[in-house]
N, C-alpha and C positions, 0 to 999 in steps of 0.2 A: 769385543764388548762395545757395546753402543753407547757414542759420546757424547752427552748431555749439554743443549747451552745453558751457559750460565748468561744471563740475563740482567741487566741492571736497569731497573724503573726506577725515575723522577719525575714521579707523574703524583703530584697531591691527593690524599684523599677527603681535604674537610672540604671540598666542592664537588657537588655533582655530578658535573661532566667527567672530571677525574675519575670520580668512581666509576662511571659509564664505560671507560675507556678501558680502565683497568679489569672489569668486569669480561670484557671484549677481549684482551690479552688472554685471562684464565680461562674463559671457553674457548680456547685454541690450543693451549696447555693442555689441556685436562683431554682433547679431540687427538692432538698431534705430539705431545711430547712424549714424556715428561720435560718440563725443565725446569731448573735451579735458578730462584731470581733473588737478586740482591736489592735493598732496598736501605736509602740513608737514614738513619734514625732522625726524625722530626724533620727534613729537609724542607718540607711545605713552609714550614715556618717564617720559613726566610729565601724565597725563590730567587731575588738576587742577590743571594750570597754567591762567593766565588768557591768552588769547589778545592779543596787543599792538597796541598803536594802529599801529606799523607794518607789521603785519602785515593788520590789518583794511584799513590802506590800499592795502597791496600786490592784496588780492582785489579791492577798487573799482575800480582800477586793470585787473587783469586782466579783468574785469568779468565775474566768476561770475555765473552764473544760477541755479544751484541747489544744496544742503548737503547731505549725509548727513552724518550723523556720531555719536561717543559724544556724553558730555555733557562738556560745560566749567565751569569756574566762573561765566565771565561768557555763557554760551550767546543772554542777551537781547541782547548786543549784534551777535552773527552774526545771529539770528532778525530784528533792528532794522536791517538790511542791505536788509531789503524783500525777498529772493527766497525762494523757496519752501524747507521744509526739513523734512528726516526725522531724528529723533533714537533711535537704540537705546537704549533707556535703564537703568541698572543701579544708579539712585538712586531710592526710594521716594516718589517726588513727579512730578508732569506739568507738561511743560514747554510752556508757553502760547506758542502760536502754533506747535506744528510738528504733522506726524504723526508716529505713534512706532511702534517693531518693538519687539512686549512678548513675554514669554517666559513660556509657560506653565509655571512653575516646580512649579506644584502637582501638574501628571502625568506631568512628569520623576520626580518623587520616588514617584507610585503606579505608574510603571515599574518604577523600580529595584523596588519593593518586592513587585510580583509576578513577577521573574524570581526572584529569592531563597526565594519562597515556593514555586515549582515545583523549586527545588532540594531542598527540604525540610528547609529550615529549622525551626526552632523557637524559639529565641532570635534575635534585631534589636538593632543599635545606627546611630547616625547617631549623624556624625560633622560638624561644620563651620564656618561664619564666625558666631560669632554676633551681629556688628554690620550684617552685610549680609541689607536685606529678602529677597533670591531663595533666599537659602541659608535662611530660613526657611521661607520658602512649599516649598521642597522637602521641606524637614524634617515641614511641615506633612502633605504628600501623601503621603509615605512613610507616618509614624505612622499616619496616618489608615487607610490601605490593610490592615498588620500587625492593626491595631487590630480592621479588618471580619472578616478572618481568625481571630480569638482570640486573636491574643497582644497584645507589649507592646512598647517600644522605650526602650531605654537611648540620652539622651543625651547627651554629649561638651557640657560647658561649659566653655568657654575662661577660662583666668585674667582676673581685673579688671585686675590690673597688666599697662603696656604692655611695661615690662622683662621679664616674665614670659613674654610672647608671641614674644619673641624668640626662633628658632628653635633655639638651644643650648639655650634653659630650656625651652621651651613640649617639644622632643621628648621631655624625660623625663618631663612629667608626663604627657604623654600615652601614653606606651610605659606607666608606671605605671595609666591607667586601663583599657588593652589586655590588661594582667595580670590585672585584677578582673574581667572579662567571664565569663559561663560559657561553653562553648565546648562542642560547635563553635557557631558564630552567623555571621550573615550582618551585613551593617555597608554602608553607603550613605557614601561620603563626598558634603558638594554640590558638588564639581567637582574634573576630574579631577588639578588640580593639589594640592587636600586628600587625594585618594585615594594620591598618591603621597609624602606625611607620612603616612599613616597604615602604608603599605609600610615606608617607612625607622623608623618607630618601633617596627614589630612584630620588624624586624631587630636593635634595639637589647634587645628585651624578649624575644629568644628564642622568638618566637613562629613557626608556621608557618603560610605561604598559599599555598594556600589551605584547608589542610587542618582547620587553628585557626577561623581568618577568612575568609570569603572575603568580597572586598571588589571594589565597583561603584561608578563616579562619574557624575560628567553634564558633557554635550556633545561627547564622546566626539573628546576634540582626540588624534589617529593618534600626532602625534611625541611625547605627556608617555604615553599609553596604552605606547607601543611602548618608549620608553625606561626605563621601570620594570622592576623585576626583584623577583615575574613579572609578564608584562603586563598592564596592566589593560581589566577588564572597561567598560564605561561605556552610558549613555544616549544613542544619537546625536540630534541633531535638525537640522528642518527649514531651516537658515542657508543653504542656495545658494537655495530657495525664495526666502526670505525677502529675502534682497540681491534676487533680481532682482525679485519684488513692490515692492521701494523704490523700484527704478531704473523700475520699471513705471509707478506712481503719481507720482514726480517727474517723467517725463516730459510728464505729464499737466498735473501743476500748472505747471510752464514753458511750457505751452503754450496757459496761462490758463483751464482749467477749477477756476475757484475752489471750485465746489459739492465739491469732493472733501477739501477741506482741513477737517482732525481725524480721519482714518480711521487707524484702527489695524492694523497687519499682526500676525499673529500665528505667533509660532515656536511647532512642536508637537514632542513627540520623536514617531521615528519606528519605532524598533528597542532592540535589545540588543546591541551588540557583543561579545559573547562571548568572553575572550579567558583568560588561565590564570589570572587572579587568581579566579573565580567556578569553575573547570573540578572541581567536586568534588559530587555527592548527599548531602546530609547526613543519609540514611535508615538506622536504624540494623533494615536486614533487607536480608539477602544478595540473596533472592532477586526483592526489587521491585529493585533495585541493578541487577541483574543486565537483568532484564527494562525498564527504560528504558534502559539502556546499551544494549542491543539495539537499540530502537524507535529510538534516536539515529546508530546506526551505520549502520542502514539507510531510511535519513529518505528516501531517493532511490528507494528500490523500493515497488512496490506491496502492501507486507505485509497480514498478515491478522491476527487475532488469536491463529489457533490458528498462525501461525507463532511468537511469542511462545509461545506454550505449550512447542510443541518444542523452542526455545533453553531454558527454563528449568526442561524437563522435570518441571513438575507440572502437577496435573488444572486444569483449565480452571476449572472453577467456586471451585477452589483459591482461586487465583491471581485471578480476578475481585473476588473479595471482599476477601481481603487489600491489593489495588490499590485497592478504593474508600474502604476502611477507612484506609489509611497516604495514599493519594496524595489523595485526595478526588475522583476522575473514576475513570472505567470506561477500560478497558486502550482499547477503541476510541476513545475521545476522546483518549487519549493520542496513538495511532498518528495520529490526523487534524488535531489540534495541529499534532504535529513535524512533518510533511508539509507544514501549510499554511506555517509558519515558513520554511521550505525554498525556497516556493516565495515567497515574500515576499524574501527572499533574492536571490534569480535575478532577481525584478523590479526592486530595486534596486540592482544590481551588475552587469548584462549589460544587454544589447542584444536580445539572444533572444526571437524573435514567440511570443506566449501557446501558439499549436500547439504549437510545437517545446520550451518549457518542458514543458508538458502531456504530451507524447512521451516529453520524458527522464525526465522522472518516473512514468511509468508509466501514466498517466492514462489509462483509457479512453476519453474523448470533451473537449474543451474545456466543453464544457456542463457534467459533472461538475465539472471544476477550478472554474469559474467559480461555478458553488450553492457548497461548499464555501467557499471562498475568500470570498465573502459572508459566509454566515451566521459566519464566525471572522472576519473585519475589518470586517465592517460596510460596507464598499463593491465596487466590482468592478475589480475587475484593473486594467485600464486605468485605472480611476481612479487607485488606488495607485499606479501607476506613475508618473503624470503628476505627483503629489504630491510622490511621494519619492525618484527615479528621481535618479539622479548625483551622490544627498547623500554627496560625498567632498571 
């Protein structure tokens, strides 16, 4: 009779990435099991709680074979359970004896920071925790990115006091340093639940977004993005991968391949969600304004450059120069950017065979799509998709 693992997840669901991950687990289940998972009732609640001796006894009992999970206070004592285990981790230390899903927080933040810079930005601020490592390393990427660009980055230190931080007091002083900003300026918060304080406080300080601020965050959780007003924009990443590479490699180590134990999976962002909190060019000339508004509008058609000439009716070479002068790339890099963008899109959000992508878009041969789509991602088609494909 075939033996079932019994599974224990402490992996939250009132956050996104949680659910991402956990999503990522069940399509590996649902592929390769079945298996039986155990889950603590409300555990999210209180993620540094310590776990209880009658609770530890209750899993001996059930007799789990294998952990995912966030972290605990007393995590050695799950780990001291003897069965294999994967830790997500979101405290700036390694927890001996599991493997771990690490989050490249540093190119979450050089994401954010060159979708802003194609807006045409000029001024940068970040925004975020600053007792938590990830929210630094993003801060880190971000600045760093602005920094290669030429400019600078304004940022957001939280009060020392804990009474301060409290969100009746912390909102004004932060609405107050949203006032000092020069504007317009682009602004990263490092998650999307900071992106949506920083929403509420521009509300409070009479500011506009995204006209003032446009504002981006990371991990691009759908229901705090979608319930903000306006929506926000965010960093998605790679969290269904990632769950099922855990559920992939747990499988593994339950099955007694010890050689795999300390491998580390790694979360990447993979997009820009795009959403109306960023929805603004902050180029202060009509007619490049004009002329990427175009290239955007019709991301789906086969355009050309002199079609862009004739939406924006000046001379070609006009308009070449000006584009490489204000935007930093040639009007054709633009059109073949947004395109590819477009079609990264399609890859991961449809089902549609690379042909029939290739077709809608205009594409004269999949071979075209396919060079293209290269030399702008760095891999091929199928790869991307197999990467990032149903990151929802």
């Amino acid at each position: 009779m075939l033996k079932v693992p019994k599974v224990l997840l402490l992996i939250e669901t009132s956050r996104g990435f949680g659910r991402l991950l956990l999503r990522g687990i069940a399509k590996y289940s649902r592929l390769h099991g079945p298996w039986t998972f155990y889950r603590m009732p409300a555990f999210y609640l209180d993620p540094g709680r310590k776990i209880r001796e009658k609770e530890l006894h209750s899993l001996e009992k059930w007799g789990v074979t294998g952990i995912i999970m966030r972290e605990v206070k007393n995590n050695e004592e799950l780990i001291g359970m003897g069965v294999p285990v994967i830790v997500s981790t979101y405290i700036h230390q390694k927890v001996e004896g599991a493997c771990e899903i690490y989050v490249n927080n540093k190119a979450i933040g050089e994401m954010a920071a060159e979708h802003l810079l194609r807006l045409g930005f000029k001024n940068f601020a970040f925004c975020g925790f600053d007792d938590f490592f990830w929210s630094k390393e993003r801060e880190q990427g971000f600045k760093e990115r602005i920094k290669a660009a030429g400019f600078q980055t304004i940022v957001y230190k939280q009060p020392k006091s804990q009474v301060k931080r409290l969100w009746d007091n912390e909102q004004v002083i932060l609405a107050d340093w949203l006032k000092s900003l020069p504007k317009p300026i682009g602004l990263m918060a490092c998650i999307d639940e900071r992106s949506q304080d920083v929403i509420e406080a521009c509300k409070t300080a009479g500011i506009h977004v995204p006209e003032e601020i446009a504002i981006i965050g990371g991990d691009n959780d759908d229901l705090i993005c979608d319930l903000a007003n306006p929506p926000l924009s965010s960093v998605a990443v790679s969290g269904v991968r990632a769950g099922y590479q855990a559920a992939e490699l747990l499988d593994k180590l339950m099955a007694g391949k010890e050689e795999l134990a300390g491998q580390k999976i790694i979360v990447e962002p993979t997009h820009v969600e795009a959403r109306q909190s960023t929805d603004i060019l902050a180029i202060d000339d009509r007619e490049i304004v004009m002329a990427i508004r175009f290239i955007r509008q019709h991301a789906r058609e086969p355009i050309q450059v002199n079609d862009v000439v004739e939406a924006t009716r000046i001379g070609r070479r006009r308009l070449e120069k000006k584009f490489q002068r204000i935007v930093g790339r040639s009007v054709h890099d633009e059109i073949k950017q947004t395109r590819i963008e477009e079609v990264a899109k399609m890859l991961r959000n449809t089902n549609l065979s690379i042909s029939v992508i290739a077709m809608t878009l205009g594409y004269s041969s999949v071979n075209n799509i396919a060079r293209y789509f290269r030399q702008e991602k760095g891999m091929s088609l199928l790869a991307y998709r197999n990467l990032y494909g149903g990151e929802k």
